[in-house]
mmCIF file of the N, C-alpha and C atoms, coordinates in Angstrom:
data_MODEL
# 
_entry.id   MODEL 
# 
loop_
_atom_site.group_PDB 
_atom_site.id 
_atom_site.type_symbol 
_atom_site.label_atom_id 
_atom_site.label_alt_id 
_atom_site.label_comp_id 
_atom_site.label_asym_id 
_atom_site.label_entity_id 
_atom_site.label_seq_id 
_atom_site.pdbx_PDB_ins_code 
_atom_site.Cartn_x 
_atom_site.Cartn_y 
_atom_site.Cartn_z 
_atom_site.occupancy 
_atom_site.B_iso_or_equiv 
_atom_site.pdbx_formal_charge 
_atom_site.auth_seq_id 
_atom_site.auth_comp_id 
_atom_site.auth_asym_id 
_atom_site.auth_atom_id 
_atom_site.pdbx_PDB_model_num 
ATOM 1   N N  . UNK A 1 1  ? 0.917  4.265  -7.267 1.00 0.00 ? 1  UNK A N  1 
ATOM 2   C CA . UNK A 1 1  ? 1.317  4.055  -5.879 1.00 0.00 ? 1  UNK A CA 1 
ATOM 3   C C  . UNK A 1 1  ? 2.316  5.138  -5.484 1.00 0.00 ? 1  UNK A C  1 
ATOM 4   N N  . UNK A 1 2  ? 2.056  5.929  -4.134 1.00 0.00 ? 2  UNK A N  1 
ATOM 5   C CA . UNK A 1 2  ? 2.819  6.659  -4.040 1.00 0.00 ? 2  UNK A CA 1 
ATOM 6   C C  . UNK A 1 2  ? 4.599  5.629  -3.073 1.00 0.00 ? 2  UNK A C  1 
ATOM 7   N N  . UNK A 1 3  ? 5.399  6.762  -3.707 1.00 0.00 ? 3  UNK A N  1 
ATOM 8   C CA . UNK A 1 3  ? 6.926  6.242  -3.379 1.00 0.00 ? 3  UNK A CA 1 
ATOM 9   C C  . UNK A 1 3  ? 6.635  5.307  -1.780 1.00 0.00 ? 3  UNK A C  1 
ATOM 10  N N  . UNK A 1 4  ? 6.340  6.378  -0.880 1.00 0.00 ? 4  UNK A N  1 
ATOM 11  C CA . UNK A 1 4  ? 6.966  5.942  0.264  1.00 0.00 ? 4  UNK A CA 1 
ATOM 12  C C  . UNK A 1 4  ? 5.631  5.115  0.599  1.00 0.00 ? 4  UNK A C  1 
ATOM 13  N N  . UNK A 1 5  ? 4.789  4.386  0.142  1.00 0.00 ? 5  UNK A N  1 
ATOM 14  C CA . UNK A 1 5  ? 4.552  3.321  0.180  1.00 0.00 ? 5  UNK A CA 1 
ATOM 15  C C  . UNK A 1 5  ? 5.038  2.042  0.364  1.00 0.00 ? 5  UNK A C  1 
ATOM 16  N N  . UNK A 1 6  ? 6.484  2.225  -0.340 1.00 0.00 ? 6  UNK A N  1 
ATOM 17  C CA . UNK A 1 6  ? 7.633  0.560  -0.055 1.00 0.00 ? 6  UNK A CA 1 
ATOM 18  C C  . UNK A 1 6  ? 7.311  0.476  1.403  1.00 0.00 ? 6  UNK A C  1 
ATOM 19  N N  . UNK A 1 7  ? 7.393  1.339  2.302  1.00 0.00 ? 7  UNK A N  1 
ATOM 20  C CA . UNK A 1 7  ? 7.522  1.463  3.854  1.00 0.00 ? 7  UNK A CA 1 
ATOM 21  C C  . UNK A 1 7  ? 6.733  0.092  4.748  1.00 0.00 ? 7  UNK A C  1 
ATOM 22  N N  . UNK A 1 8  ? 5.411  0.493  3.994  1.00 0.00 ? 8  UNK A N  1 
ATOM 23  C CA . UNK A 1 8  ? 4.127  -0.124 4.640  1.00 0.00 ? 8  UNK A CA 1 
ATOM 24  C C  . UNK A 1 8  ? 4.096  -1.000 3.628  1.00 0.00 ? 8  UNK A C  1 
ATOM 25  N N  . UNK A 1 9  ? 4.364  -1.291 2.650  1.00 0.00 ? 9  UNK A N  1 
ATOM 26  C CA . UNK A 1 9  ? 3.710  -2.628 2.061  1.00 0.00 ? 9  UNK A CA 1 
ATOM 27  C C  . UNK A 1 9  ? 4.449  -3.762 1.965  1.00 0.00 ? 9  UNK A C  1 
ATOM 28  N N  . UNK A 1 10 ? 4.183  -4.656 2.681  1.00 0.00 ? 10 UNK A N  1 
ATOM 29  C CA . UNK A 1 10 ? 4.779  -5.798 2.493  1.00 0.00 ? 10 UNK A CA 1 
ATOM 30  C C  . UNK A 1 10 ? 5.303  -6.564 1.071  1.00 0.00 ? 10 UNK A C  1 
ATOM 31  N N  . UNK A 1 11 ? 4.816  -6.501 0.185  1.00 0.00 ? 11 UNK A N  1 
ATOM 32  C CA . UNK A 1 11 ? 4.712  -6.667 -1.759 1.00 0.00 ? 11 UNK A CA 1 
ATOM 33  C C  . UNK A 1 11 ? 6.023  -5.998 -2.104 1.00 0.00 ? 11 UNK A C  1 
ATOM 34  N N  . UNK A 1 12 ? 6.206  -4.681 -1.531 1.00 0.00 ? 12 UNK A N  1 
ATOM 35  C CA . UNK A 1 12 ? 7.605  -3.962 -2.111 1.00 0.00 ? 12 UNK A CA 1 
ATOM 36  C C  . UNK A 1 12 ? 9.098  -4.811 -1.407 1.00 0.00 ? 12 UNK A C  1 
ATOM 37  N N  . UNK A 1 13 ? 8.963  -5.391 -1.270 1.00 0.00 ? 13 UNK A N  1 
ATOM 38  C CA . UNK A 1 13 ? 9.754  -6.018 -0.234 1.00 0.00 ? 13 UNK A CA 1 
ATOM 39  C C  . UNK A 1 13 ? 10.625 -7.328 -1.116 1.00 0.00 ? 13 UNK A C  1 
ATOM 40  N N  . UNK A 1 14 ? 9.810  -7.820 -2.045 1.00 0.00 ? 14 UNK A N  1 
ATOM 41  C CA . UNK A 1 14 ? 9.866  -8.911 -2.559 1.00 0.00 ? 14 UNK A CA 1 
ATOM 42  C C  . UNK A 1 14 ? 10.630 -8.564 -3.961 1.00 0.00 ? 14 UNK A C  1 
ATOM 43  N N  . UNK A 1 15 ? 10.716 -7.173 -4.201 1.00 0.00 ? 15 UNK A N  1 
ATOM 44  C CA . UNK A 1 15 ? 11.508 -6.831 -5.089 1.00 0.00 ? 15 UNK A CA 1 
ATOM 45  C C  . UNK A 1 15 ? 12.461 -6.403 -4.896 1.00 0.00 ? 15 UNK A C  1 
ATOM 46  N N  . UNK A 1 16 ? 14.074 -6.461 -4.556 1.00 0.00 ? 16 UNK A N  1 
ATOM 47  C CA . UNK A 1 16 ? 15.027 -5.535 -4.036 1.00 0.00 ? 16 UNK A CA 1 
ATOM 48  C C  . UNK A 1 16 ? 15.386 -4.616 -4.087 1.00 0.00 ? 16 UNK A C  1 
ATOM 49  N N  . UNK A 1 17 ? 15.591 -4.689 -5.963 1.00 0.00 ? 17 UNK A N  1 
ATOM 50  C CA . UNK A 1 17 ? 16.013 -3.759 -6.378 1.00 0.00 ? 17 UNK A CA 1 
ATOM 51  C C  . UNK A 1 17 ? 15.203 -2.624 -6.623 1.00 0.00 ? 17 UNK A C  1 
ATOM 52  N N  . UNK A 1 18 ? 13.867 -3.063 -7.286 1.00 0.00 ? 18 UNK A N  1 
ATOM 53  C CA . UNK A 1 18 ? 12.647 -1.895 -7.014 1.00 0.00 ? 18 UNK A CA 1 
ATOM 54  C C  . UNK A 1 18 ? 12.893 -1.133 -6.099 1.00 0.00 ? 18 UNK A C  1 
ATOM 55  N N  . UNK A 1 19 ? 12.749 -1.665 -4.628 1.00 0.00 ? 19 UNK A N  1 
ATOM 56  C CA . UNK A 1 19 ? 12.962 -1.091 -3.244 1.00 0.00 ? 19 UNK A CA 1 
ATOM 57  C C  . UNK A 1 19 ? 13.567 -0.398 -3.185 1.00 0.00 ? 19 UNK A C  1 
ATOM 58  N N  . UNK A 1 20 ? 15.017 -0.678 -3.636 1.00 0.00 ? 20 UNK A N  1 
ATOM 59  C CA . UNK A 1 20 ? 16.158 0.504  -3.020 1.00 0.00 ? 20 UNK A CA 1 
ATOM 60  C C  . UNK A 1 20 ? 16.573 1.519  -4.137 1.00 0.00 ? 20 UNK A C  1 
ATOM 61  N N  . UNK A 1 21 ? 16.043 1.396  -5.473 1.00 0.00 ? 21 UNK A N  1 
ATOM 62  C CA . UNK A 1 21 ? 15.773 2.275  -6.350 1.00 0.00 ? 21 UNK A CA 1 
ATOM 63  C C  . UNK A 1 21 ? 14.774 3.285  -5.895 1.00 0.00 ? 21 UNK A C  1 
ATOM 64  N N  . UNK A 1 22 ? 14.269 3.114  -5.368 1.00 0.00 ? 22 UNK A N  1 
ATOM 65  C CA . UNK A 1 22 ? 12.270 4.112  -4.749 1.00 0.00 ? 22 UNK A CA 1 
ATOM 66  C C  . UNK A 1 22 ? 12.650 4.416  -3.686 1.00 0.00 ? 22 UNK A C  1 
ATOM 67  N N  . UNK A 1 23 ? 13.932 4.148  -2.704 1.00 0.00 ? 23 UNK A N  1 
ATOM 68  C CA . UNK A 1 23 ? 14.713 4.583  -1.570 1.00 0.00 ? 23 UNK A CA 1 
ATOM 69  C C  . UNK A 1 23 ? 15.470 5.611  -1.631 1.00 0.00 ? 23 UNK A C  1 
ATOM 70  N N  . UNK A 1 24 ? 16.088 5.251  -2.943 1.00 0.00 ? 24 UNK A N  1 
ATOM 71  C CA . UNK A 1 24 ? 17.147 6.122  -3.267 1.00 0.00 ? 24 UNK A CA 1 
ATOM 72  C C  . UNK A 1 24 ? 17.014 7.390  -4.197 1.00 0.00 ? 24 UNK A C  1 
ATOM 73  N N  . UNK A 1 25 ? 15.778 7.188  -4.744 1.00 0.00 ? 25 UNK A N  1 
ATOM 74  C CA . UNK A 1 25 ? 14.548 8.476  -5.071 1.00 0.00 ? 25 UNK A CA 1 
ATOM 75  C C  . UNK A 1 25 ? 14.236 9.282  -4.002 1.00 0.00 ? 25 UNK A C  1 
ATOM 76  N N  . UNK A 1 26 ? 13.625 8.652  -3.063 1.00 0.00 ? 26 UNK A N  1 
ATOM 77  C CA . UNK A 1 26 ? 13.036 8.962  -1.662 1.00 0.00 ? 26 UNK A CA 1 
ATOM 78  C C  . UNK A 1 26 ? 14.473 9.908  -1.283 1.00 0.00 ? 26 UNK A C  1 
ATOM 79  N N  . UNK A 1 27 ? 15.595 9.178  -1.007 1.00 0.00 ? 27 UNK A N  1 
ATOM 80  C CA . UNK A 1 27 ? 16.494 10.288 -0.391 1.00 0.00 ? 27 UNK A CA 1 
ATOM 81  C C  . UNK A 1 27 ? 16.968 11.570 -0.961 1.00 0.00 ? 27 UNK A C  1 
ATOM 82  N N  . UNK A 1 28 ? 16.558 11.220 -1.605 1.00 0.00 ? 28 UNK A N  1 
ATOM 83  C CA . UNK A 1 28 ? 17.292 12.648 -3.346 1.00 0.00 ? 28 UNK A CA 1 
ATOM 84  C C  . UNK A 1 28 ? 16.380 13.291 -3.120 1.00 0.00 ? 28 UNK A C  1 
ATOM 85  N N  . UNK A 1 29 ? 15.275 13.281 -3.321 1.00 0.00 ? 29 UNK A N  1 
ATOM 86  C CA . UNK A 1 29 ? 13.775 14.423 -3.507 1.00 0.00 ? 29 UNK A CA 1 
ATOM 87  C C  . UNK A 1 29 ? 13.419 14.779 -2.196 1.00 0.00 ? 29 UNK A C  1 
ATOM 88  N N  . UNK A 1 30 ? 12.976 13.849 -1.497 1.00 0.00 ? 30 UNK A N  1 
ATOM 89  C CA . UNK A 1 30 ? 12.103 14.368 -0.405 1.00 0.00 ? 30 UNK A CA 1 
ATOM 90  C C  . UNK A 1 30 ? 13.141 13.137 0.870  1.00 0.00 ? 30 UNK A C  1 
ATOM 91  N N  . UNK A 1 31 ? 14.211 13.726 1.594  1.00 0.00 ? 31 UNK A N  1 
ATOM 92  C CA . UNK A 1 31 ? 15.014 12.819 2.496  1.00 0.00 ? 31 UNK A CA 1 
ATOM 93  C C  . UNK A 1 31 ? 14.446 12.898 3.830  1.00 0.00 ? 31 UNK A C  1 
ATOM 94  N N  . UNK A 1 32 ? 13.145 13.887 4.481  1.00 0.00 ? 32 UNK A N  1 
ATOM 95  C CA . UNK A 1 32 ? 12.276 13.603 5.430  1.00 0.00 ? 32 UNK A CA 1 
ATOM 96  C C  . UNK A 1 32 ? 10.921 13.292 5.090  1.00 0.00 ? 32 UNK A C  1 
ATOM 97  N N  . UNK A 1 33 ? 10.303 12.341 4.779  1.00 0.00 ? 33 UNK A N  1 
ATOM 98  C CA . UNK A 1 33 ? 9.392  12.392 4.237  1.00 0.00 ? 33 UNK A CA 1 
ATOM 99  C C  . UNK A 1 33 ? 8.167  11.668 5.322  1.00 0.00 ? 33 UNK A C  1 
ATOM 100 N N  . UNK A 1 34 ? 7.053  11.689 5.363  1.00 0.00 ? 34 UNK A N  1 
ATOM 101 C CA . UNK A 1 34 ? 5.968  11.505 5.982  1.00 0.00 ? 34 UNK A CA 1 
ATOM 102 C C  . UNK A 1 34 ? 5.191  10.398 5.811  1.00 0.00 ? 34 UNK A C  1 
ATOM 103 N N  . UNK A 1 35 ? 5.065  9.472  6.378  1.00 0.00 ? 35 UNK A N  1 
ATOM 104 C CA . UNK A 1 35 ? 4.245  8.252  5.768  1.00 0.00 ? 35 UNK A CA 1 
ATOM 105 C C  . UNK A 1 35 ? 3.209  8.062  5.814  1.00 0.00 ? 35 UNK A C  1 
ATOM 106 N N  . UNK A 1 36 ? 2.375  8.240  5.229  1.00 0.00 ? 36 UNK A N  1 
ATOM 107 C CA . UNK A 1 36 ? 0.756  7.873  5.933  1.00 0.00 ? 36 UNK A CA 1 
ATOM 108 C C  . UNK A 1 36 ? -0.138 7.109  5.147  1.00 0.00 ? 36 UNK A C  1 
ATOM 109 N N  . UNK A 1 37 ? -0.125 5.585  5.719  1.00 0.00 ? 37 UNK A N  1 
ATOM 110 C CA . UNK A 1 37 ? -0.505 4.633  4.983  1.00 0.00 ? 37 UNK A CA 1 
ATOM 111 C C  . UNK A 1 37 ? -1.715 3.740  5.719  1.00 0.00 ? 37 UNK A C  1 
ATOM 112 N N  . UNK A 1 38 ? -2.568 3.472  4.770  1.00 0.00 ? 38 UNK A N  1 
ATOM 113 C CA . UNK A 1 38 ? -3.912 2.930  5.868  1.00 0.00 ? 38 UNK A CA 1 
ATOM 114 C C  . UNK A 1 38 ? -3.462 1.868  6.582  1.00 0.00 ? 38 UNK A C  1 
ATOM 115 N N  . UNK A 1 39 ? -3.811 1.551  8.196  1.00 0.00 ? 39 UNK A N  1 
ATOM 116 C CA . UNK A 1 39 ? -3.301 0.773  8.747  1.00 0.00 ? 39 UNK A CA 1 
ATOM 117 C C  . UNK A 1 39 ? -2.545 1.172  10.327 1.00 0.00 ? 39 UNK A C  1 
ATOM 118 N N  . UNK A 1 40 ? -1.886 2.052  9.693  1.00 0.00 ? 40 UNK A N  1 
ATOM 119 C CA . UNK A 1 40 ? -0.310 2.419  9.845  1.00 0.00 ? 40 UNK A CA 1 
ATOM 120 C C  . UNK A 1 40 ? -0.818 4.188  10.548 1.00 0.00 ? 40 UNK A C  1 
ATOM 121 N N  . UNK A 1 41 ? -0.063 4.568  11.876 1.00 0.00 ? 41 UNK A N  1 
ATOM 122 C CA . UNK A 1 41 ? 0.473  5.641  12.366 1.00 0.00 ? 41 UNK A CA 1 
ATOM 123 C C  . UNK A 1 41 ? 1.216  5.916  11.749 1.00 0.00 ? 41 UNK A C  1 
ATOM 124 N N  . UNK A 1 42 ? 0.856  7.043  11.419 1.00 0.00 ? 42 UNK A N  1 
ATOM 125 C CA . UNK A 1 42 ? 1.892  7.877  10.307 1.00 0.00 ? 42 UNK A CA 1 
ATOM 126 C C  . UNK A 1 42 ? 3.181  7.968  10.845 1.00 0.00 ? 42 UNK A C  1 
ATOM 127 N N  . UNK A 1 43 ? 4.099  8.328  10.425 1.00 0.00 ? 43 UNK A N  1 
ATOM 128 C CA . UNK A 1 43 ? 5.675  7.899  10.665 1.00 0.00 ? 43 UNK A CA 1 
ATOM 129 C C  . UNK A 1 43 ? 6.636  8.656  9.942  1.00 0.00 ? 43 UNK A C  1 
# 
C-alpha cells in the first residue's frame, strides 16, 4: 500500500498510531505530496 493512502482509506484511520507514524514519514520524505486514489480527485 502506498503511504499516502492513510488519506483515502477509511481502515487507516482505525489505527492511530500507524496513521501518524505514515504522516510523519509523509512529512520527512515527500511534505507535498499528491494523492491519487480510486474514487477520489486527486488532491
Amino acid at each position: 500500500m502506498e503511504a499516502v493512502t492513510i488519506f483515502a482509506d477509511p481502515q487507516a484511520y482505525t489505527d492511530p498510531e500507524r496513521w501518524h507514524a505514515v504522516a510523519a514519514r509523509l512529512r520527512r520524505d515527500d511534505p507535498v505530496a499528491r494523492i491519487e486514489a480510486d474514487g477520489f480527485d486527486p488532491f
